[in-house]
N, C-alpha and C positions, 0 to 999 in steps of 0.2 A: 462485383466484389469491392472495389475501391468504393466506391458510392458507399455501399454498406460502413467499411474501416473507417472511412470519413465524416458521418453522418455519426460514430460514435466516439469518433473525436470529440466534434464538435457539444455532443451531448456532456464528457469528462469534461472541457472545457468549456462553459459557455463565459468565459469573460472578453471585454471588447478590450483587445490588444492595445487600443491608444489609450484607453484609463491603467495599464499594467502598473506604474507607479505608484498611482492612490492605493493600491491595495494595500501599500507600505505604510500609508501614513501617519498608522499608528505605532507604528514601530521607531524606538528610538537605539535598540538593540538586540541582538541575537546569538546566543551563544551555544554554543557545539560543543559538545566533548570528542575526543578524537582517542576509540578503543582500536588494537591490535591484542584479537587474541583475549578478551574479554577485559584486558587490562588498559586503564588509563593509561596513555600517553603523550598528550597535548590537547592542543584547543584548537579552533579556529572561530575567532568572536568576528561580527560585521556590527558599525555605526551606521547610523545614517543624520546626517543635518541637511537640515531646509533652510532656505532662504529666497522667498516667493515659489518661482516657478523653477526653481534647479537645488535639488538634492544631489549630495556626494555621499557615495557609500564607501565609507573606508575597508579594511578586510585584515587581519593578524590572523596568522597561523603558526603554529609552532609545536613540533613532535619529538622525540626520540626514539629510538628503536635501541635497546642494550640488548645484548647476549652476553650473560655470564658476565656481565657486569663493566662490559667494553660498548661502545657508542661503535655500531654498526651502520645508523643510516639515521640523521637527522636532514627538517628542512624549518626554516625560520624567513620567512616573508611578511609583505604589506604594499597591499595594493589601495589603490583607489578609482572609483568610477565615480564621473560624473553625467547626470544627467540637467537636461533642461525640459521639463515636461516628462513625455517620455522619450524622448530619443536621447541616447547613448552618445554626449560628445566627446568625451575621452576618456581613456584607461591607462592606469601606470602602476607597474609594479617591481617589485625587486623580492629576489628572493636567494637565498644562500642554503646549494643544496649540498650537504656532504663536502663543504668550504668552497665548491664554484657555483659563482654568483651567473643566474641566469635573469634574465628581464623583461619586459613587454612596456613602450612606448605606442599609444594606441590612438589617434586624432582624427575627426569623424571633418570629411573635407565635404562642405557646406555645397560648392560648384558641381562636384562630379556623385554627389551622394554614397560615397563608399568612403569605406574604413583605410587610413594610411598605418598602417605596421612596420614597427622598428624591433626583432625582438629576436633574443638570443636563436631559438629554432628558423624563424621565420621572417623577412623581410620581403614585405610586397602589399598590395593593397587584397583588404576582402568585402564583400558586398553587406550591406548595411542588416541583413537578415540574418545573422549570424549573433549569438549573445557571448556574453561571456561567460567562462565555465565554471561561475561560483554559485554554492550551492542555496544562498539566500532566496534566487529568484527563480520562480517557478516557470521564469519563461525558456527555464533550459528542457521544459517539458513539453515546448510546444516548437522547437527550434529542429530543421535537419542539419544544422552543422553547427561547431560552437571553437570560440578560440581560448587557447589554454591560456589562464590566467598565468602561469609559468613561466610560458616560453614562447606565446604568440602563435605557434602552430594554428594547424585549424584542422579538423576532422568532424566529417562528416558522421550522419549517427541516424539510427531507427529506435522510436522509443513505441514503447510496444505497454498496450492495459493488461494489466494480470488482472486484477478484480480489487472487488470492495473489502477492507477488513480491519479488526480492529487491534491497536499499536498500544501494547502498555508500556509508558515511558515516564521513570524518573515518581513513580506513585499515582500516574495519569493516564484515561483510558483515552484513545482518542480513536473519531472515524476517521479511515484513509484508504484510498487509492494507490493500490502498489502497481508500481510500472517497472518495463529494464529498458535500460541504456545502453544500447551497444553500437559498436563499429558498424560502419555499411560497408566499406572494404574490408572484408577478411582475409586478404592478403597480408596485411598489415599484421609484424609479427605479436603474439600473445602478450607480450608483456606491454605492448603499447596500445593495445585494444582497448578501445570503452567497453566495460561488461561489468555496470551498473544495477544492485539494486534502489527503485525508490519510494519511497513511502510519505504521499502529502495529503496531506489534510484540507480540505476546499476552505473549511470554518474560517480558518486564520491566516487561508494562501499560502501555506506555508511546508518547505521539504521538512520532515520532522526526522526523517531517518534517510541514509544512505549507506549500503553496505557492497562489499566487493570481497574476490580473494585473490588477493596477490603476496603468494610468501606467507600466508598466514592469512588469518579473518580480521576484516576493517572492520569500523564502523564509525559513521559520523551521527552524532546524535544529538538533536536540541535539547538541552539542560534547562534554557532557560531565557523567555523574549520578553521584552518590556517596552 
């Protein structure tokens, strides 16, 4: 049975892991609408600049959540990763949730090949197989653990193929591969669980949709890449 699960992994992805960046290359941006509840309520846009062989992908987010017209739960962040080729040499981000600032200092240590973390949840090192948990790159579909763009945390995850199907978004029909993301420890109380829906599209490499429910219906949704 593993043979089998694996064997259609590999078939949903056949890309070679060390080319994952070029998939990018033609992207200079990407932008998300960010719905609760069917209603707009922020963005999260990602950059990307080149210069030879090391792209930085920058990251803005920003939400509100009102009830009856009071500011309930906002978060407003900016991150940035840098790569060299494809390997991941460092992540930084800040972000201001509900007025406390949480953060992630992330530095890829060349000697011992693993990740050094500074970061409001989490302080300690994690193994280089681990991505980060923003939704631009498709390698958070091939990854069993991933670290919160947030807070540094790390958690562990099983990403499971629902099937093939088709996503109409924004006046556009597109093929895609729906998967879920969820937690491998279920111990781990409900609100802090991964229990992800995702929806990518191979054509363009690209997550075109994410949805979740927590406290209401999410959705992150590409508007629009360039």
């Amino acid at each position: 049975m593993k043979k089998f699960l694996l064997l259609i992994f590999l078939f949903v992805f056949p890309f070679n892991s060390m080319a994952h960046m070029a998939h990018y290359n033609k992207f200079n941006k990407i932008e998300m609408e960010i719905l609760k509840d069917g209603e707009v309520i922020g963005y999260n846009f990602y950059f990307f600049k080149r210069n030879k062989n090391e792209t930085i992908v920058t990251n803005q987010i920003k939400f509100t959540v009102k009830l009856f017209g009071a500011t309930v739960f906002e978060i407003e962040g900016f991150g940035e990763e840098k790569y060299i080729k494809d390997k991941l040499i460092s992540f930084e981000s800040k972000t201001r949730q509900n007025k406390k600032e949480k953060f992630v200092n992330l530095k890829l240590n060349d000697q011992t090949n693993e990740f050094e973390i500074q970061g409001s949840s989490y302080t300690g090192i994690a193994s280089t197989d681990n991505v980060v948990g923003n939704w631009w790159s498709h390698k958070i579909l091939q990854a069993n653990s991933q670290i919160s763009p947030v807070s540094g945390s790390i958690k562990e995850q099983v990403v499971t193929f629902i099937g093939k199907e088709k996503l109409d978004l924004y006046g556009k029909t597109y093929d895609v591969e729906h998967f879920k993301l969820t937690s491998k420890d279920i111990s781990i109380p409900k609100d802090k669980r991964l229990n992800f829906d995702v929806w990518f599209n191979k054509k363009n490499a690209l997550i075109l949709k994410v949805a979740y429910s927590r406290l209401g219906n999410w959705e992150y949704k590409v508007k629009k890449f360039e």
